[in-house]
mmCIF file of the protein (N, C-alpha, C, O) and its ligand, coordinates in Angstrom:
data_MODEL
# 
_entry.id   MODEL 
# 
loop_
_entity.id 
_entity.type 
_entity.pdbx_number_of_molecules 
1 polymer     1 
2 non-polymer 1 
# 
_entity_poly.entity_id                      1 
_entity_poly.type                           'polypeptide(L)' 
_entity_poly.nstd_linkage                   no 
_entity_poly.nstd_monomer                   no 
_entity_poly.pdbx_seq_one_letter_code       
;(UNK)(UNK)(UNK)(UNK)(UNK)(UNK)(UNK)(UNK)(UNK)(UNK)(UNK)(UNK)(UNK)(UNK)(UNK)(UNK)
(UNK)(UNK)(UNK)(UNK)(UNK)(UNK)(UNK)(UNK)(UNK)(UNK)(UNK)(UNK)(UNK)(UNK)(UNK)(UNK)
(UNK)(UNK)(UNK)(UNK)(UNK)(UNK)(UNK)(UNK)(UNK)(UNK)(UNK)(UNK)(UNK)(UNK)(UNK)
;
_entity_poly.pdbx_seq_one_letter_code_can   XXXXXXXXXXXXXXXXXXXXXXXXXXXXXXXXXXXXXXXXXXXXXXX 
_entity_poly.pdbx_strand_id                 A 
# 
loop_
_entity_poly_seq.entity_id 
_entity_poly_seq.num 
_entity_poly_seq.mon_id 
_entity_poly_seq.hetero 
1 1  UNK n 
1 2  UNK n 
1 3  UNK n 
1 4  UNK n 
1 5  UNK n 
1 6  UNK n 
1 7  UNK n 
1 8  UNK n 
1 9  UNK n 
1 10 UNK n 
1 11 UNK n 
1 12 UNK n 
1 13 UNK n 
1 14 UNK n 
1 15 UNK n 
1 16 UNK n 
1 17 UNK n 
1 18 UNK n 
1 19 UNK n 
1 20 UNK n 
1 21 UNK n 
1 22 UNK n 
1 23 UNK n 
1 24 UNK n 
1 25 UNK n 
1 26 UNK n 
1 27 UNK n 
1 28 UNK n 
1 29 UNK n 
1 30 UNK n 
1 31 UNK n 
1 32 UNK n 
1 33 UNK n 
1 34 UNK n 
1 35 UNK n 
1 36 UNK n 
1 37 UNK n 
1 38 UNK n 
1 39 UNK n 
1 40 UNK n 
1 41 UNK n 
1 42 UNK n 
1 43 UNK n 
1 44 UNK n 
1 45 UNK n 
1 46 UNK n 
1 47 UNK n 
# 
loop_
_struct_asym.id 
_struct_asym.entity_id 
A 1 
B 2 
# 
loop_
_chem_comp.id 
_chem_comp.type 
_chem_comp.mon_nstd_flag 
UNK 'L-peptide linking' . 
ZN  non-polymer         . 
# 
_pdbx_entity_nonpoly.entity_id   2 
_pdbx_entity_nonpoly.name        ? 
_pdbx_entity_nonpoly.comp_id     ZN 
# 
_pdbx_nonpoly_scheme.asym_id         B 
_pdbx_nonpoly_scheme.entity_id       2 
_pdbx_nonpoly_scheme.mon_id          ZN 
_pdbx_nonpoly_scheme.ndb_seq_num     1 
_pdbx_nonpoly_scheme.pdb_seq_num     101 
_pdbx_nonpoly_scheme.auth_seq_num    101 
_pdbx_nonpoly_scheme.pdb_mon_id      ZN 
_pdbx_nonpoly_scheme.auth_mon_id     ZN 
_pdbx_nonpoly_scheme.pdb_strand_id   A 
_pdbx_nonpoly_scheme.pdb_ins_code    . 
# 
loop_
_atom_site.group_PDB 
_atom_site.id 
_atom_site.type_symbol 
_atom_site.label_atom_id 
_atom_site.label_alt_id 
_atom_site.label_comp_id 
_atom_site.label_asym_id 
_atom_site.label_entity_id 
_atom_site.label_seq_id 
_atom_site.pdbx_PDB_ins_code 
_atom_site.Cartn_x 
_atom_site.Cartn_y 
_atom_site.Cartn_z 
_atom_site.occupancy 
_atom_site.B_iso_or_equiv 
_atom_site.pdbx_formal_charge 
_atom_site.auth_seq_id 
_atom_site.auth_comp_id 
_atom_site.auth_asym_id 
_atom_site.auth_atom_id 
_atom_site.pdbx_PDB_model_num 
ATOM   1   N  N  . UNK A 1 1  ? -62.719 24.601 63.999 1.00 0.00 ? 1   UNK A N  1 
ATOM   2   C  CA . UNK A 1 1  ? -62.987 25.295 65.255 1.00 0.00 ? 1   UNK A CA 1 
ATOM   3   C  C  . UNK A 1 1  ? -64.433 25.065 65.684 1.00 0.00 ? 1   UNK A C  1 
ATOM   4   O  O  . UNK A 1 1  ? -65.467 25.142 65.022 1.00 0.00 ? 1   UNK A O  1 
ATOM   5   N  N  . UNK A 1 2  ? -64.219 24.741 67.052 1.00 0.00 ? 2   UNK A N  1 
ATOM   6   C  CA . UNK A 1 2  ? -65.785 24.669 67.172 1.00 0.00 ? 2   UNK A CA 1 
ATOM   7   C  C  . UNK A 1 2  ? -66.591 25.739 68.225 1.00 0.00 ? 2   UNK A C  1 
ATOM   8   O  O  . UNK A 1 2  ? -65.876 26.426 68.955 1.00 0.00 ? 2   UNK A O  1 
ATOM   9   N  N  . UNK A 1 3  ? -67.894 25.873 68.305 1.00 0.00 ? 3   UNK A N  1 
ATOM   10  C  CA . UNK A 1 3  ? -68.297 26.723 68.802 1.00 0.00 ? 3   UNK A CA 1 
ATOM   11  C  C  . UNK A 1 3  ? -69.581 26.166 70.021 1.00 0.00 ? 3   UNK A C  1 
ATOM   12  O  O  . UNK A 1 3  ? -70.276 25.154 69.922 1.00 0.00 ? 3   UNK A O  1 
ATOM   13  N  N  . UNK A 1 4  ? -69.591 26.990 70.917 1.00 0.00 ? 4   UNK A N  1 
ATOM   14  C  CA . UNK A 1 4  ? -70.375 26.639 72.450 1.00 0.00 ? 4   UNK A CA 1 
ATOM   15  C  C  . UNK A 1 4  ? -71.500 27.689 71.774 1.00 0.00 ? 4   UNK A C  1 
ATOM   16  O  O  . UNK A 1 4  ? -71.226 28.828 71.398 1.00 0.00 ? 4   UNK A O  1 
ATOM   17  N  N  . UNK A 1 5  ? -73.054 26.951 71.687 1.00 0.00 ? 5   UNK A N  1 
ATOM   18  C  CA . UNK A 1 5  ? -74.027 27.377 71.763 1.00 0.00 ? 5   UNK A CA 1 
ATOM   19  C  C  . UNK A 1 5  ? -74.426 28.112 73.234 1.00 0.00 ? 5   UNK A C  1 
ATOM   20  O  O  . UNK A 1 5  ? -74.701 27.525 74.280 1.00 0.00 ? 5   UNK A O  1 
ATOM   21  N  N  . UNK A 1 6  ? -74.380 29.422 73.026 1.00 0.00 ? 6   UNK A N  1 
ATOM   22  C  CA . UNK A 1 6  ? -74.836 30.771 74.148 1.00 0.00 ? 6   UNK A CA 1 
ATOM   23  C  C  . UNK A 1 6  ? -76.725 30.080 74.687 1.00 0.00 ? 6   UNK A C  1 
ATOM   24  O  O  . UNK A 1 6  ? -77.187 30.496 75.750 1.00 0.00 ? 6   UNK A O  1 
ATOM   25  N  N  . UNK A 1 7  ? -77.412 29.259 73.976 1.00 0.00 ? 7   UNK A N  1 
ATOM   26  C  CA . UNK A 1 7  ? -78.177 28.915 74.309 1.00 0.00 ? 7   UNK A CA 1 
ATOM   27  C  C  . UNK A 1 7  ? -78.592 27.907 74.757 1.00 0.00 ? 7   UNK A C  1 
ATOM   28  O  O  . UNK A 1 7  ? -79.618 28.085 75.413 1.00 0.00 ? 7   UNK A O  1 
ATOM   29  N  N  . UNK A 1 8  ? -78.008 26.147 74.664 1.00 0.00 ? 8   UNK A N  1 
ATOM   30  C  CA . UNK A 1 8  ? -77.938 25.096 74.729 1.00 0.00 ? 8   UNK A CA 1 
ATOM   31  C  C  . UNK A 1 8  ? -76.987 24.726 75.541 1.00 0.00 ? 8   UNK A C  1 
ATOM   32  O  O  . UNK A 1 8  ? -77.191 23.951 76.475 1.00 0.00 ? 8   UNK A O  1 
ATOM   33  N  N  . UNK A 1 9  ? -75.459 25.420 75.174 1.00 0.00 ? 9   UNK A N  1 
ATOM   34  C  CA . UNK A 1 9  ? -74.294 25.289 75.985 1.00 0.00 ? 9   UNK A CA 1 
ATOM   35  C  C  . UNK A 1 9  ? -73.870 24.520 74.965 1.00 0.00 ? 9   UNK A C  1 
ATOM   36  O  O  . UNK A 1 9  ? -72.669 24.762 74.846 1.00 0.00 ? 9   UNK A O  1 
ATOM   37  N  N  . UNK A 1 10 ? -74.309 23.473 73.911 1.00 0.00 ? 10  UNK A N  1 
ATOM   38  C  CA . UNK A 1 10 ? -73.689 22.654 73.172 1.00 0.00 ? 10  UNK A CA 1 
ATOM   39  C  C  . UNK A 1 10 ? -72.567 22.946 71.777 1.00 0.00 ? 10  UNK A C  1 
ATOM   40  O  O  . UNK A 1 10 ? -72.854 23.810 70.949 1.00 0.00 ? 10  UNK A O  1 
ATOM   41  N  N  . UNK A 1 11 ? -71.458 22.225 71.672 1.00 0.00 ? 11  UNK A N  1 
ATOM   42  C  CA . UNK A 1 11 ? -70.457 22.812 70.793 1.00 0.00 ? 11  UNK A CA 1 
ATOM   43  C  C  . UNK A 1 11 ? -71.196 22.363 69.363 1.00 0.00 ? 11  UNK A C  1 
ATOM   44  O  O  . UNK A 1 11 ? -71.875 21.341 69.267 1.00 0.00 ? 11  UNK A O  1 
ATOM   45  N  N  . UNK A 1 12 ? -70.924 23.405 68.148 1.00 0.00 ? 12  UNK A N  1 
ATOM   46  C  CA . UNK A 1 12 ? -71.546 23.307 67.567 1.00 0.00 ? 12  UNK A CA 1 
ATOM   47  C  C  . UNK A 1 12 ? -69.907 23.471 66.274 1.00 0.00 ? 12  UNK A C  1 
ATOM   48  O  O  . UNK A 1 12 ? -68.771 23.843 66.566 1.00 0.00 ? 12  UNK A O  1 
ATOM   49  N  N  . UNK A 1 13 ? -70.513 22.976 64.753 1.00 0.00 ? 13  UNK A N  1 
ATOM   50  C  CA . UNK A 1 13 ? -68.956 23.471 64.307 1.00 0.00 ? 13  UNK A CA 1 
ATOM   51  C  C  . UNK A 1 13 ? -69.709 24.684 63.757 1.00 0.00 ? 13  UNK A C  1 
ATOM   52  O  O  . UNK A 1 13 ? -69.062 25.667 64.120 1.00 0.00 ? 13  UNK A O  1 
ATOM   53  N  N  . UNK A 1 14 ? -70.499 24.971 63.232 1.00 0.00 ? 14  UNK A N  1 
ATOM   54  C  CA . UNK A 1 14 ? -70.954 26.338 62.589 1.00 0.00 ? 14  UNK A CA 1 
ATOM   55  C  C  . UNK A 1 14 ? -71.859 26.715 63.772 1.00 0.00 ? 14  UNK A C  1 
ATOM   56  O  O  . UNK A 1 14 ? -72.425 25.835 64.420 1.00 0.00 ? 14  UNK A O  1 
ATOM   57  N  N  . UNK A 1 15 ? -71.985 27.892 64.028 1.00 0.00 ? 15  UNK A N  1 
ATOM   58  C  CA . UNK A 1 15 ? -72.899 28.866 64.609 1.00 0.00 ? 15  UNK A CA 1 
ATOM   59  C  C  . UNK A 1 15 ? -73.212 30.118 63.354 1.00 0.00 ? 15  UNK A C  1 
ATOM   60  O  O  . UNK A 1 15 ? -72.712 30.518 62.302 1.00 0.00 ? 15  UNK A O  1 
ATOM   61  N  N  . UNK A 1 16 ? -74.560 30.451 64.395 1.00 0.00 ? 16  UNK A N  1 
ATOM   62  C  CA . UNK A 1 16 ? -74.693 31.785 63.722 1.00 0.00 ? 16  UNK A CA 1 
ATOM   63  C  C  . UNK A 1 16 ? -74.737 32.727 64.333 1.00 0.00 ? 16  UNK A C  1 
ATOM   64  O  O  . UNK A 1 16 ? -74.825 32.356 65.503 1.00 0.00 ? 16  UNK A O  1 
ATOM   65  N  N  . UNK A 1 17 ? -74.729 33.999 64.278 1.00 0.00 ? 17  UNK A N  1 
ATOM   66  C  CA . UNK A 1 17 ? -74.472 35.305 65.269 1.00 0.00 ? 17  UNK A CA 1 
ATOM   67  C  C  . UNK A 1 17 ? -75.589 35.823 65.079 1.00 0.00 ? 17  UNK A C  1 
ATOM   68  O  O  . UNK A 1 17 ? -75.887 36.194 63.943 1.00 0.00 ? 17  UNK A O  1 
ATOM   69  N  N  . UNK A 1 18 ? -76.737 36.018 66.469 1.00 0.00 ? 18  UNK A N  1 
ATOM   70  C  CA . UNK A 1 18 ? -77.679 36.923 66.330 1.00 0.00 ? 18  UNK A CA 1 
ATOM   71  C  C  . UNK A 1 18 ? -77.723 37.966 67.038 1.00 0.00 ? 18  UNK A C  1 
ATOM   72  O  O  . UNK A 1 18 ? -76.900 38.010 67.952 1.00 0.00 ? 18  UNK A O  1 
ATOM   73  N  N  . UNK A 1 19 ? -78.440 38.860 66.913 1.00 0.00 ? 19  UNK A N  1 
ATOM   74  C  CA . UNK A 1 19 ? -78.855 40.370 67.407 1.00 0.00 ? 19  UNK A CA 1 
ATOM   75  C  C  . UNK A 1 19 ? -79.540 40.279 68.639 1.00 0.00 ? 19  UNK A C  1 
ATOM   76  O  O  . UNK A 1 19 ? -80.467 39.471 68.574 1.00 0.00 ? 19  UNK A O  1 
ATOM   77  N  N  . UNK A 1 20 ? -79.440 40.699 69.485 1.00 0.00 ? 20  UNK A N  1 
ATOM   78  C  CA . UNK A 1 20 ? -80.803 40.647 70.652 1.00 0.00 ? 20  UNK A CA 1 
ATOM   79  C  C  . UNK A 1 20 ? -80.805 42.225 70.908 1.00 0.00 ? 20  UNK A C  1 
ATOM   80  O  O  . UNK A 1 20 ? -79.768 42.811 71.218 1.00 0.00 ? 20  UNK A O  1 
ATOM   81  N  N  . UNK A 1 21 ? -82.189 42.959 70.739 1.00 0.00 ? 21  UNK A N  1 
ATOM   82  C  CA . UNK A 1 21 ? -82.644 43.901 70.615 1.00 0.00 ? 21  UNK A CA 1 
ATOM   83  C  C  . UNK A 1 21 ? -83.881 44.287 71.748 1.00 0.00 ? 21  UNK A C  1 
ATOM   84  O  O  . UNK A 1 21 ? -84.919 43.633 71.841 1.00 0.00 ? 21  UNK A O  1 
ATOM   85  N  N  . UNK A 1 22 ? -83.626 45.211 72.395 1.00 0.00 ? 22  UNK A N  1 
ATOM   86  C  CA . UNK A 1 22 ? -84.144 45.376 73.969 1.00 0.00 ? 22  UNK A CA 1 
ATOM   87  C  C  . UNK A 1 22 ? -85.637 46.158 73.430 1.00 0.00 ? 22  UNK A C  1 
ATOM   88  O  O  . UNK A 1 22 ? -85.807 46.666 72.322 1.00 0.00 ? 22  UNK A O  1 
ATOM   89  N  N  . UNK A 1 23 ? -86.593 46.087 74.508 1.00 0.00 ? 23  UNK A N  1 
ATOM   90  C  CA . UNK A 1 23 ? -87.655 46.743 74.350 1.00 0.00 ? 23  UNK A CA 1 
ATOM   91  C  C  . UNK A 1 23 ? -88.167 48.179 73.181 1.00 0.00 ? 23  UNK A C  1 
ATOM   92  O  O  . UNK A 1 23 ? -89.193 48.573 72.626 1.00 0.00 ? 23  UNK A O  1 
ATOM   93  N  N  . UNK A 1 24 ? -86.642 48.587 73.290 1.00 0.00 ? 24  UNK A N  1 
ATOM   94  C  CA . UNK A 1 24 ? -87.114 50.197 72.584 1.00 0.00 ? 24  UNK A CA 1 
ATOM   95  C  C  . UNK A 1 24 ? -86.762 49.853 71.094 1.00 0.00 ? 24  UNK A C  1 
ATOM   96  O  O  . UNK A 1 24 ? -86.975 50.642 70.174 1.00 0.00 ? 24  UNK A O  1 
ATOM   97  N  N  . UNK A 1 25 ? -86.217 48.638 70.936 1.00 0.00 ? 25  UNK A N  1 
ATOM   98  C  CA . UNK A 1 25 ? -85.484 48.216 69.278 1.00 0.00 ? 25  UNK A CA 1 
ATOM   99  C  C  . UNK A 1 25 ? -84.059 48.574 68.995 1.00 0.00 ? 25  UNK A C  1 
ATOM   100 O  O  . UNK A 1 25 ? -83.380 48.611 67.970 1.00 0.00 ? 25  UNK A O  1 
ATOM   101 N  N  . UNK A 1 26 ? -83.754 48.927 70.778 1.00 0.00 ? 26  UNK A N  1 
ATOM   102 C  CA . UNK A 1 26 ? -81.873 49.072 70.563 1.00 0.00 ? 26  UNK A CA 1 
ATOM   103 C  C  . UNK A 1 26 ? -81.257 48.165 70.457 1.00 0.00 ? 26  UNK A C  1 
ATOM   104 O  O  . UNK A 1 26 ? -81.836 47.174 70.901 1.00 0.00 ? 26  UNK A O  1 
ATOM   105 N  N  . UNK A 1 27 ? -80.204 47.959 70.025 1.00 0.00 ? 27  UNK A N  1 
ATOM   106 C  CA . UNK A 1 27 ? -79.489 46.841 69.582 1.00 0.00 ? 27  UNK A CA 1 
ATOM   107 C  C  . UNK A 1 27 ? -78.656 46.563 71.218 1.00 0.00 ? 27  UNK A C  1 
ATOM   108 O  O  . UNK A 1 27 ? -77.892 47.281 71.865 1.00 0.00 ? 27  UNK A O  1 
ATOM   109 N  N  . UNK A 1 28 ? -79.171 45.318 71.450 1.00 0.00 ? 28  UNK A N  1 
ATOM   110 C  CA . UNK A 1 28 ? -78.478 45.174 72.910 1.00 0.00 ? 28  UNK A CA 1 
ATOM   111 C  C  . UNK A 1 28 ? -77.525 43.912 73.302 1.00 0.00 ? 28  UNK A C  1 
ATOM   112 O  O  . UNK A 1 28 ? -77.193 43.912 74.488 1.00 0.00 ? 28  UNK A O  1 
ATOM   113 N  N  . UNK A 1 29 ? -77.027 42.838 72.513 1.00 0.00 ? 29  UNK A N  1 
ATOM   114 C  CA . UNK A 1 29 ? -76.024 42.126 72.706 1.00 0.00 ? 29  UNK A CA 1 
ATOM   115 C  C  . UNK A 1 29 ? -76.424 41.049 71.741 1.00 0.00 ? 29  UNK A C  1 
ATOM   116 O  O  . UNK A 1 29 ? -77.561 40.774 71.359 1.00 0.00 ? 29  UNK A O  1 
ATOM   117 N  N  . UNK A 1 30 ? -74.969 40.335 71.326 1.00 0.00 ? 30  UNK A N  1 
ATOM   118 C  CA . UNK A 1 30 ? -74.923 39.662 69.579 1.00 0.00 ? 30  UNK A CA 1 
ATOM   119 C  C  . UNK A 1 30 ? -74.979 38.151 71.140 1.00 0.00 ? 30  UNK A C  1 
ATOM   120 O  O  . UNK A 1 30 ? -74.734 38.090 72.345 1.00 0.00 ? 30  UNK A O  1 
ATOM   121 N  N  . UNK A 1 31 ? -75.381 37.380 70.210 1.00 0.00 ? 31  UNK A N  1 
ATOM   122 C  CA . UNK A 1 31 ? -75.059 35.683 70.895 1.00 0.00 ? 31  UNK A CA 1 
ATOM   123 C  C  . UNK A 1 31 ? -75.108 34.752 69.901 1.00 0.00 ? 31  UNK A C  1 
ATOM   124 O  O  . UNK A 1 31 ? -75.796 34.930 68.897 1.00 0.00 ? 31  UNK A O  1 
ATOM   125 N  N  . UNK A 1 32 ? -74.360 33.651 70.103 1.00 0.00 ? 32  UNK A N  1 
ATOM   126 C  CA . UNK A 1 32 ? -73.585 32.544 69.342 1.00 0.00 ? 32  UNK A CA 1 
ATOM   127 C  C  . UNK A 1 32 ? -74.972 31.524 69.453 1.00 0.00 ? 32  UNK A C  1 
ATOM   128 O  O  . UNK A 1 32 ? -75.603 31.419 70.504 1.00 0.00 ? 32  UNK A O  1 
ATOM   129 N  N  . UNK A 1 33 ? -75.290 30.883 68.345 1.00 0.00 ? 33  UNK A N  1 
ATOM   130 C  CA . UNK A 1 33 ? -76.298 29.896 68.214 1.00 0.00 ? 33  UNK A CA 1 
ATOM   131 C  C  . UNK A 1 33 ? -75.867 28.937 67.593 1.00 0.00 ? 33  UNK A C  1 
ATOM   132 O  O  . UNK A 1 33 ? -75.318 29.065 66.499 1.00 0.00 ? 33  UNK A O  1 
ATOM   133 N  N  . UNK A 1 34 ? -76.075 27.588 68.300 1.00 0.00 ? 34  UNK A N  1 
ATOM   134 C  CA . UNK A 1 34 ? -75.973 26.816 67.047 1.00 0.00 ? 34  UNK A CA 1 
ATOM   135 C  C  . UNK A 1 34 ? -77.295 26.792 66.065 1.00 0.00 ? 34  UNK A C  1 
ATOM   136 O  O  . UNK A 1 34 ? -78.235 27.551 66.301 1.00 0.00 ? 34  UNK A O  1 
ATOM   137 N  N  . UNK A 1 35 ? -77.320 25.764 64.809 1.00 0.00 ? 35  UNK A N  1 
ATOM   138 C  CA . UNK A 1 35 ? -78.112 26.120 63.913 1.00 0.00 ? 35  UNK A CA 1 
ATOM   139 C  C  . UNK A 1 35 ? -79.730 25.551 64.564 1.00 0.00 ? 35  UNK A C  1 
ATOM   140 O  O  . UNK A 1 35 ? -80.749 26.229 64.699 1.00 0.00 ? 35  UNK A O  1 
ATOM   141 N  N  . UNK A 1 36 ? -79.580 24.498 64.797 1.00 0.00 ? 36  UNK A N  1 
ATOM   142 C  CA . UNK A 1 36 ? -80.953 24.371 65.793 1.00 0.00 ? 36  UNK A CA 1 
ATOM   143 C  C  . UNK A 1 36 ? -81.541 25.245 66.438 1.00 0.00 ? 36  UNK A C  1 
ATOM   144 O  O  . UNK A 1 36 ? -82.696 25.575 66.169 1.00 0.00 ? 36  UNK A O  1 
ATOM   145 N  N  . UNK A 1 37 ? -80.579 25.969 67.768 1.00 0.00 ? 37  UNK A N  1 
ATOM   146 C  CA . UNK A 1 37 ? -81.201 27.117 68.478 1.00 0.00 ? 37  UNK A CA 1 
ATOM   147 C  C  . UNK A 1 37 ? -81.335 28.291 67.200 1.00 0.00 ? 37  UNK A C  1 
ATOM   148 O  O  . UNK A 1 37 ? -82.428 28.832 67.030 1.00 0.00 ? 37  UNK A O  1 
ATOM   149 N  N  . UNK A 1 38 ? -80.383 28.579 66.487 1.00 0.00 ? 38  UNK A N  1 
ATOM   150 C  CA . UNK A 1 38 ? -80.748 29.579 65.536 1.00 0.00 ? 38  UNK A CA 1 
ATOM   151 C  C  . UNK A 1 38 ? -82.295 29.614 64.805 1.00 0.00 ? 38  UNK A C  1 
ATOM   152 O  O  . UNK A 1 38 ? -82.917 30.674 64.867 1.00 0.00 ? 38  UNK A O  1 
ATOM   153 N  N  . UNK A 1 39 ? -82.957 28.338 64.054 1.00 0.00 ? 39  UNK A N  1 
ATOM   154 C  CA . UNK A 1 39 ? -83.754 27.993 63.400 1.00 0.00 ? 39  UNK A CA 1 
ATOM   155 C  C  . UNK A 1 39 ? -85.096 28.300 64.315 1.00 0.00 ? 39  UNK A C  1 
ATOM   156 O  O  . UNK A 1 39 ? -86.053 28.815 63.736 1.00 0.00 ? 39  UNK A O  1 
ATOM   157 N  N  . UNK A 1 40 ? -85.217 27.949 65.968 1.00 0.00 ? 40  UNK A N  1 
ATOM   158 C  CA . UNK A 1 40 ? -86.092 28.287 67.043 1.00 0.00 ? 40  UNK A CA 1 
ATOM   159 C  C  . UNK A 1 40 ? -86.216 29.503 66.863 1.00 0.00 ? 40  UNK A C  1 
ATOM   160 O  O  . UNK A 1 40 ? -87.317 29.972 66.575 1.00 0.00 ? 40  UNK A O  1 
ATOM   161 N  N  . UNK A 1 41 ? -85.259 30.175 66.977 1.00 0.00 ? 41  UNK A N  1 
ATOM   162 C  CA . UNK A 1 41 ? -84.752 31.737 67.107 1.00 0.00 ? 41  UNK A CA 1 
ATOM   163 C  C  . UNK A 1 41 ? -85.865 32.620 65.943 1.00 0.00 ? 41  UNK A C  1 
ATOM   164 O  O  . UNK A 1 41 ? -86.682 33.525 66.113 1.00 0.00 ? 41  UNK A O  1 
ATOM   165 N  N  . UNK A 1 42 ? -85.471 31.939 64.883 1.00 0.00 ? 42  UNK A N  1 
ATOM   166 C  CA . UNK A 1 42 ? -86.077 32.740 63.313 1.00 0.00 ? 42  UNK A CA 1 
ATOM   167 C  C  . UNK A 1 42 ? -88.017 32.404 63.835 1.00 0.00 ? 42  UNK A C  1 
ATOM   168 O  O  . UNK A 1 42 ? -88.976 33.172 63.753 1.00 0.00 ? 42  UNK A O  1 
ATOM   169 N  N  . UNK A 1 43 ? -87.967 31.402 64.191 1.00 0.00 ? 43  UNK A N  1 
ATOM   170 C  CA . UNK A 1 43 ? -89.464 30.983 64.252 1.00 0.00 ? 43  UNK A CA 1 
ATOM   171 C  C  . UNK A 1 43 ? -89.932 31.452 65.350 1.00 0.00 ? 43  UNK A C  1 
ATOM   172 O  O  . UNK A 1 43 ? -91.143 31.588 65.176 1.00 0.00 ? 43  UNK A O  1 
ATOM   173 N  N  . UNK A 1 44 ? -89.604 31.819 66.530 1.00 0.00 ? 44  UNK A N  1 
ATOM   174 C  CA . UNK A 1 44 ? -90.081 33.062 67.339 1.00 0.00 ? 44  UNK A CA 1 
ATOM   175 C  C  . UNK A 1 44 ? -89.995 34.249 66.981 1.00 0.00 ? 44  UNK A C  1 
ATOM   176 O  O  . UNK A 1 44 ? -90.735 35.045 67.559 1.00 0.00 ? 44  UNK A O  1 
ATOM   177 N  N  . UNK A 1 45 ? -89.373 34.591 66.263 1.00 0.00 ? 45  UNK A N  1 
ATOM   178 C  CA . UNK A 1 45 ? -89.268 36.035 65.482 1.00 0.00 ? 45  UNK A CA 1 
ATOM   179 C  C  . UNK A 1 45 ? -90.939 36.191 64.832 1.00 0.00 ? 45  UNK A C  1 
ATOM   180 O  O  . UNK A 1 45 ? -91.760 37.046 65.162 1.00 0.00 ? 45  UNK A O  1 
ATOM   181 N  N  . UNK A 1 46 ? -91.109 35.128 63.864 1.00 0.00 ? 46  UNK A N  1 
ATOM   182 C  CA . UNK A 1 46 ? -92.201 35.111 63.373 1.00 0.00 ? 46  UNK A CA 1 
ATOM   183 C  C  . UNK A 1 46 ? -93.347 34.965 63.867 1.00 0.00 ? 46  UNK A C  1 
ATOM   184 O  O  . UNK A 1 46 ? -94.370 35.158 63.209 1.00 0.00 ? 46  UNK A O  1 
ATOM   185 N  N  . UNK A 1 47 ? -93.339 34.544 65.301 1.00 0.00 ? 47  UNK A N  1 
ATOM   186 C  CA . UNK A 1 47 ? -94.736 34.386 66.151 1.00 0.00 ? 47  UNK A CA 1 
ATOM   187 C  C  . UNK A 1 47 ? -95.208 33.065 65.477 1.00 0.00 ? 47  UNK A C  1 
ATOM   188 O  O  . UNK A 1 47 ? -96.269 32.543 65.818 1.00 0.00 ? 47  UNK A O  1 
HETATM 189 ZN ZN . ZN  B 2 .  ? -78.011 25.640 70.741 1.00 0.00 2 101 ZN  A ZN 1 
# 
């Protein structure tokens, strides 16, 4: 099965599911990454 990166648009066969968490630290909607956009993802986390 393959999967459409929520960020790229590109089909990916593994994704990962992340959290997106709004200003106050509420939990505000999950999105499909592939592992590339995922890996961006972790490294903006970290500044
Ligand atoms: Zn992507």
């Amino acid at each position: 099965m393959a999967y459409t990166c929520q960020d790229c648009g590109q089909e990916s066969e593994s994704a990962s599911t992340i959290t997106i968490y709004d200003e106050q630290g509420v939990e505000d909607r999950l999105r499909l990454l592939c592992p590339e956009c995922y890996e961006e993802w972790l490294y903006s986390l970290k500044g």
